[in-house]
GUPAGU-919329 format. One line per 4 residues: number of its first residue (from 1); for each residue y, x, z of N, C-alpha, C. Coordinates in nm, 2 decimals. Each point is the difference from the previous one (the first is absolute). Layout:
! residues N
NUM = Y,X,Z,Y,X,Z,Y,X,Z ~ ...
! end
This chain:
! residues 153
1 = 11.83,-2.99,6.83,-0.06,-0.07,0.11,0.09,-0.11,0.05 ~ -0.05,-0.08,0.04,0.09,-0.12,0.09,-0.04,-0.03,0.12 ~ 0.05,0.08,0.12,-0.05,-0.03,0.13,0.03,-0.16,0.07 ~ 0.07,-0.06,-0.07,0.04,-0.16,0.00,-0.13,-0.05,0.01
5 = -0.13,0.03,-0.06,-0.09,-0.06,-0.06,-0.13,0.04,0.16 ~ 0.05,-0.07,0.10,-0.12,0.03,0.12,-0.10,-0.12,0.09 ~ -0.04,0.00,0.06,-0.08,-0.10,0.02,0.05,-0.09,0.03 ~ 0.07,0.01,0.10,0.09,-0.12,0.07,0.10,-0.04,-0.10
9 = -0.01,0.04,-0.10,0.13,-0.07,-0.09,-0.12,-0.07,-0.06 ~ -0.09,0.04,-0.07,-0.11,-0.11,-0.10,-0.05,-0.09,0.13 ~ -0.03,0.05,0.12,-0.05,-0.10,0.08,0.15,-0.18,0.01 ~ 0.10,0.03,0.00,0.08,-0.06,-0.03,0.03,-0.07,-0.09
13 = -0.06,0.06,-0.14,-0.01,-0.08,-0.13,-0.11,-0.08,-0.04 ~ -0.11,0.03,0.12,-0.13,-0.07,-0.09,0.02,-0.14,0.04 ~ 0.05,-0.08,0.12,-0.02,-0.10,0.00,-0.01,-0.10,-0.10 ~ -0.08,-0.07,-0.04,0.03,-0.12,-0.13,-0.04,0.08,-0.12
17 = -0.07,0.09,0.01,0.00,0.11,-0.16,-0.21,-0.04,0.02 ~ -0.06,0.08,-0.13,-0.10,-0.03,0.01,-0.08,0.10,0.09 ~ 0.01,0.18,0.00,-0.05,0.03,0.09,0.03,-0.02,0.11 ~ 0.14,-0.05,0.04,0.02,-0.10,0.13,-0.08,-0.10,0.06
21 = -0.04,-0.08,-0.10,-0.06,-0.14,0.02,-0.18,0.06,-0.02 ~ 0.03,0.11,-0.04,-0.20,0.10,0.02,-0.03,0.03,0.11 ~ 0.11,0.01,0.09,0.00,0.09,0.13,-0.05,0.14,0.02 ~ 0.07,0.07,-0.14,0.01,0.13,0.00,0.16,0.05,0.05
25 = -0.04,0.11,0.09,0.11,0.06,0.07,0.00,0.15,0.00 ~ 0.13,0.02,-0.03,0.01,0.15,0.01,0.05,0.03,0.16 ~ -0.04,0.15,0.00,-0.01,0.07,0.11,0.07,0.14,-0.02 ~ -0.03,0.05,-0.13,0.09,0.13,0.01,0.02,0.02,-0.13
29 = 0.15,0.03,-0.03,0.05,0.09,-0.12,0.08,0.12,-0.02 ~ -0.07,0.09,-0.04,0.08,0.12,-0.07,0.00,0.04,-0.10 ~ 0.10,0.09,-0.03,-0.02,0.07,-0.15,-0.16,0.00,-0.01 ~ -0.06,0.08,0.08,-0.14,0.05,-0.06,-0.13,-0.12,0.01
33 = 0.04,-0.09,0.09,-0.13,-0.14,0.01,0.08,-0.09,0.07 ~ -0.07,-0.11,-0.10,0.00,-0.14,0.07,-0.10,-0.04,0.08 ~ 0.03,-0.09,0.10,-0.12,-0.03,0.08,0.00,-0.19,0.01 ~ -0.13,-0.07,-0.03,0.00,-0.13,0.04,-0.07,-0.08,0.08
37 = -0.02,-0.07,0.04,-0.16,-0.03,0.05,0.04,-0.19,-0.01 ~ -0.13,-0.01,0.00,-0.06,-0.13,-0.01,-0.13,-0.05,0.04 ~ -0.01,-0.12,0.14,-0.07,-0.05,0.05,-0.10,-0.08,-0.09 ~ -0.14,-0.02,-0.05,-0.03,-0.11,-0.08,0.02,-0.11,0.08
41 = -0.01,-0.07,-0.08,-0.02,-0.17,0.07,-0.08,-0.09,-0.11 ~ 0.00,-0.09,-0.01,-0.06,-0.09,-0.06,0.09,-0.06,-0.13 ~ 0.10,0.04,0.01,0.09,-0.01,-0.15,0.01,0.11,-0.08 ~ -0.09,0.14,0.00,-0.03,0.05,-0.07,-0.15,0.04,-0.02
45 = -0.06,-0.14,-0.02,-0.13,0.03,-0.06,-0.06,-0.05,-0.10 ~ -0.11,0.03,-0.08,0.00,-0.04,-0.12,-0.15,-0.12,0.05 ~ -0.04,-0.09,-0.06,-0.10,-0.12,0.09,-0.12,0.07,0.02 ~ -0.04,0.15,0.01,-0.12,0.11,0.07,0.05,-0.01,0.09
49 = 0.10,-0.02,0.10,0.04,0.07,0.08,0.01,0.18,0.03 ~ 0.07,0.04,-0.11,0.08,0.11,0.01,0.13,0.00,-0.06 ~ 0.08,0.15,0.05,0.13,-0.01,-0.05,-0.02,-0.05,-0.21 ~ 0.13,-0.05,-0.02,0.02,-0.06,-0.14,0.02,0.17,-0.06
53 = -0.02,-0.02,-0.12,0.03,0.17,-0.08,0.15,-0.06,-0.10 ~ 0.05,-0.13,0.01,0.18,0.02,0.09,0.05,0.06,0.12 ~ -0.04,-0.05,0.09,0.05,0.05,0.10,-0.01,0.14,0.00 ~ -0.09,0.07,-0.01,-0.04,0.14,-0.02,0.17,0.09,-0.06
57 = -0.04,-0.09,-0.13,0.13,0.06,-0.08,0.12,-0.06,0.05 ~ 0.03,-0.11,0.07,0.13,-0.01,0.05,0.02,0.08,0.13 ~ -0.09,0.04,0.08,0.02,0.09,0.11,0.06,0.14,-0.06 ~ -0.07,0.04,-0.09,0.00,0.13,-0.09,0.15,0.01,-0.08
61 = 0.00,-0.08,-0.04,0.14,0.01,-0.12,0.11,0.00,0.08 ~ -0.04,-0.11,0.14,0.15,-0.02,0.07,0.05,0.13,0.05 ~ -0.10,0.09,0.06,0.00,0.08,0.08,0.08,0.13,-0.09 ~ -0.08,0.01,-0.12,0.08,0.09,-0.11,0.13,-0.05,-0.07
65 = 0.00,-0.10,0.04,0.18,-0.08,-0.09,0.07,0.07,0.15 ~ -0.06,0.04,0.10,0.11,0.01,0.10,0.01,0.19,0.04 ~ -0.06,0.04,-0.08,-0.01,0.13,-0.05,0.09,0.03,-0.09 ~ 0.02,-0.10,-0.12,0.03,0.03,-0.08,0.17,-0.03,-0.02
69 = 0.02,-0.10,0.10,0.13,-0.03,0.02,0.08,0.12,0.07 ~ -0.08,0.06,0.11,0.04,0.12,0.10,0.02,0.12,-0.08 ~ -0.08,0.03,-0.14,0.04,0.06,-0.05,0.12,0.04,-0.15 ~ 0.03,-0.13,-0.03,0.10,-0.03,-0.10,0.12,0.00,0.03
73 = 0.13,0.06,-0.08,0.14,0.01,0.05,0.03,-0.16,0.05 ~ 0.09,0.00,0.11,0.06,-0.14,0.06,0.07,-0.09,-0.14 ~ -0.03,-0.17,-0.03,0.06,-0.04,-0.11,-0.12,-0.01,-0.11 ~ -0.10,0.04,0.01,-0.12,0.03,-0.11,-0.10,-0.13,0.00
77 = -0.09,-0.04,-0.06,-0.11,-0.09,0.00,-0.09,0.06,-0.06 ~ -0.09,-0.08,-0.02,-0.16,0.06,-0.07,-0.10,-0.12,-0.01 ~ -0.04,0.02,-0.15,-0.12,-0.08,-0.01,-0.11,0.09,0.00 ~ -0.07,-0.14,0.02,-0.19,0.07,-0.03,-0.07,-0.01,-0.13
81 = -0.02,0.17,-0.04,-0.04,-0.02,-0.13,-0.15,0.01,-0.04 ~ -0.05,0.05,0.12,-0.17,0.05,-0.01,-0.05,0.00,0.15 ~ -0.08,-0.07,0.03,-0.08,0.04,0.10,-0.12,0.02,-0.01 ~ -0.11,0.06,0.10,-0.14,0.02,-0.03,-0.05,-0.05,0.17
85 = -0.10,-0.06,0.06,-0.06,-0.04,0.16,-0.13,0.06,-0.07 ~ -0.03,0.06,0.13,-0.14,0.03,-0.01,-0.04,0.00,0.20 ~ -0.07,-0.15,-0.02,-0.04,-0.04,0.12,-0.14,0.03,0.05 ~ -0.04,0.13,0.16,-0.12,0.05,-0.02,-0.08,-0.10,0.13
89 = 0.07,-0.08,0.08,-0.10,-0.04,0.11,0.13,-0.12,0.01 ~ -0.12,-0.11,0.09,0.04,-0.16,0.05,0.12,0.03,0.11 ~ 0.04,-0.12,-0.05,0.14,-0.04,0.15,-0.06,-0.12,0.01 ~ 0.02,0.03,0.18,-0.07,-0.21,0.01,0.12,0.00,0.15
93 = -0.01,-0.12,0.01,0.11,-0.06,0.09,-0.03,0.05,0.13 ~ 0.11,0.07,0.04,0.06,0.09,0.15,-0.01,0.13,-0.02 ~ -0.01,0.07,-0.16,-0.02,0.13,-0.02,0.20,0.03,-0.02 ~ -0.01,0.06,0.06,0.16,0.09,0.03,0.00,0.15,-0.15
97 = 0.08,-0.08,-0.14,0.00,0.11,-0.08,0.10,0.08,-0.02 ~ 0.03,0.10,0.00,0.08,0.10,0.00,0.02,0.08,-0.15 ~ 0.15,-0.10,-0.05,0.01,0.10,-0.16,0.10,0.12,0.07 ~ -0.02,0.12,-0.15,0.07,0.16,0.04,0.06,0.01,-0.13
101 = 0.11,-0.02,-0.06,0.04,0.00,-0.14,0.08,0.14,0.03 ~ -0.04,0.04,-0.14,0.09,0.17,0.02,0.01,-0.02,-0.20 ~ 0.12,0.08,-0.01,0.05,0.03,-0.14,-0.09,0.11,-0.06 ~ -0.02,-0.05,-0.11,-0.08,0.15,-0.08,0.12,0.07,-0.12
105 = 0.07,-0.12,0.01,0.12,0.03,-0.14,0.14,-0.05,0.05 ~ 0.09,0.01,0.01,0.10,-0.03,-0.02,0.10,0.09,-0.08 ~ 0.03,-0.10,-0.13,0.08,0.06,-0.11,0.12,-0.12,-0.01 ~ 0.09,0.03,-0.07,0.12,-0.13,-0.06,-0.01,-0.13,-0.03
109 = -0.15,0.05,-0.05,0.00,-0.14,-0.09,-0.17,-0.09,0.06 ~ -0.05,0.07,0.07,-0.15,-0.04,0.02,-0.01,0.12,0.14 ~ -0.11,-0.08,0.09,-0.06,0.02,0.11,-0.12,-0.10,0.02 ~ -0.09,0.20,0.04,-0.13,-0.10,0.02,-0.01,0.03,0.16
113 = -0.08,-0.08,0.02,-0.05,-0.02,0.16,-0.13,-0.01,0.04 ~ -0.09,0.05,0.10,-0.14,-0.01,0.00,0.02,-0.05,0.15 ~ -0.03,-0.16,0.03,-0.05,-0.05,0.12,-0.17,0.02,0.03 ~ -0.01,0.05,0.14,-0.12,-0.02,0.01,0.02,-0.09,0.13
117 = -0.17,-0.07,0.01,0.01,-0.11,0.08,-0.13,0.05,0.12 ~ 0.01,0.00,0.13,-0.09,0.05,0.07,-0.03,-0.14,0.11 ~ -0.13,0.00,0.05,-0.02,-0.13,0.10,-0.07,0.13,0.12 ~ 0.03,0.01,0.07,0.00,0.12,0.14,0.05,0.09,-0.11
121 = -0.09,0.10,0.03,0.00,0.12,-0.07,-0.05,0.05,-0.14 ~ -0.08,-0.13,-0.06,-0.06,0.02,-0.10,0.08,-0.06,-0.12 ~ -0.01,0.09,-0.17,0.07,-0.05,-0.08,-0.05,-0.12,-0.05 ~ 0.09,-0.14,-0.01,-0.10,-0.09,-0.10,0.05,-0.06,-0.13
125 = 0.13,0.06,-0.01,0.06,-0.06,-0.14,0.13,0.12,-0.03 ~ 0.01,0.01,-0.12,0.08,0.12,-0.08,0.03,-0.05,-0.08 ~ 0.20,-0.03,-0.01,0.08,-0.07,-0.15,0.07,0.13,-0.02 ~ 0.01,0.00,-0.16,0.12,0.13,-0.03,0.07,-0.10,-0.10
129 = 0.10,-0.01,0.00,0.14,-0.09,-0.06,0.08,0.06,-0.07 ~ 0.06,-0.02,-0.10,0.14,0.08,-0.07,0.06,-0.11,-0.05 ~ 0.12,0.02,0.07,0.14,-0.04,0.00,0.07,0.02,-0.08 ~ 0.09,-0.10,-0.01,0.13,0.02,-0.16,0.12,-0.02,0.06
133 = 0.10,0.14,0.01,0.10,0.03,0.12,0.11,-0.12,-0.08 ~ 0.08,-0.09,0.05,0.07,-0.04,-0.05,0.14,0.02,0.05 ~ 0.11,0.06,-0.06,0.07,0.05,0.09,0.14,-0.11,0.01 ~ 0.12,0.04,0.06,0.13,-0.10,0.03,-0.04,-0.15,0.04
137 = -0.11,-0.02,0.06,0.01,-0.15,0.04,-0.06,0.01,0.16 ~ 0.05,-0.03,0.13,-0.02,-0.02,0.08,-0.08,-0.08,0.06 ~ -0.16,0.04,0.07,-0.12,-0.07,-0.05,0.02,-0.12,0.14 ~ 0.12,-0.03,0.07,-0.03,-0.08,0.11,0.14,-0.12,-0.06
141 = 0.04,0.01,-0.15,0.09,-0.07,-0.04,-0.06,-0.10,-0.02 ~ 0.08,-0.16,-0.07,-0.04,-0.14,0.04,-0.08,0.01,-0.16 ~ -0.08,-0.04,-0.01,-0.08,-0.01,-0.15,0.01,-0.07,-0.08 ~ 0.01,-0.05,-0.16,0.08,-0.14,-0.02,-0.16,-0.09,0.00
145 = 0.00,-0.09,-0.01,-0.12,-0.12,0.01,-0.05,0.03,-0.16 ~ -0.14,-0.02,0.01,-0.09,0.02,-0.11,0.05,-0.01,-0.12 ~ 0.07,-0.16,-0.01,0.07,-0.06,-0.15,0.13,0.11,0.00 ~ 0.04,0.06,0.02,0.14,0.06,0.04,-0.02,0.14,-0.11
149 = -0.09,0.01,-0.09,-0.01,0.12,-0.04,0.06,0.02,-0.13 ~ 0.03,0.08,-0.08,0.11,0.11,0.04,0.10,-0.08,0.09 ~ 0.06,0.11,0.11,0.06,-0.06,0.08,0.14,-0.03,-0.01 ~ 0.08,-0.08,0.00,0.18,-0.01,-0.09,-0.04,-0.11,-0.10
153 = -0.13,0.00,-0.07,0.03,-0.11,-0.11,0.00,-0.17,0.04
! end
């Protein structure tokens, strides 16, 4: 576990990032759940006027990357290897969503995560994700720039 990994620390780092610039915000992290929420507005809709089924999954995934960070040794990263959204009802602008990311797995090498997404009280979207633990690299280190790959050459 890495208790490093809490709201007010990601609230800290989203500035300038993309779920930053989504206006997804976390509210609570523990070992056992993440918590995030997000206001709609009019830059996440698709031209129906409802939420985009991006945004859906960037609410979702962000919520479970912050799950999934809280629960990996300090020093660790993770890619995304699989995800699945299954979106059951509309988000339209001034709906207040509320993602609940909880771990179903965490192993060495892979963790999955099931975000669910609620607008009051009702369920309207369900991501389960699995993660590819990457270990010895410090996921708040400086990253080299795109062309920079393998990094040293």
């Amino acid at each position: 576990m890495n208790p490093e990994i809490t709201a007010e620390a990601i609230a800290e780092w989203l500035p300038g990032t993309f779920p930053g610039d989504m206006a997804i915000e976390p509210v609570e992290i523990t070992d056992e759940l993440a918590t995030g929420r997000m206001v709609v507005d009019k830059r996440h809709l698709h031209p129906g006027g409802f939420v985009h089924g991006g945004v859906w999954t960037a609410l979702a995934d962000s919520v479970a990357a912050w799950a999934t960070f809280r629960n990996m040794p300090p020093n660790h990263d993770f890619t995304t290897i699989e995800l699945k959204l299954n979106v059951f009802g509309p988000g339209q602008p001034g709906d207040e969503l509320i993602c609940k990311a909880r771990p179903l797995h965490i192993g060495r090498s892979t963790a999955v995560i099931e975000a669910r997404v609620f607008n009051d009280e009702k369920l309207v979207a369900n991501l389960v994700v699995t993660q590819f633990v990457l270990p010895g690299r410090d996921p708040r280190a400086e990253r080299p720039a795109p062309g920079d790959y393998p990094p040293g050459d």
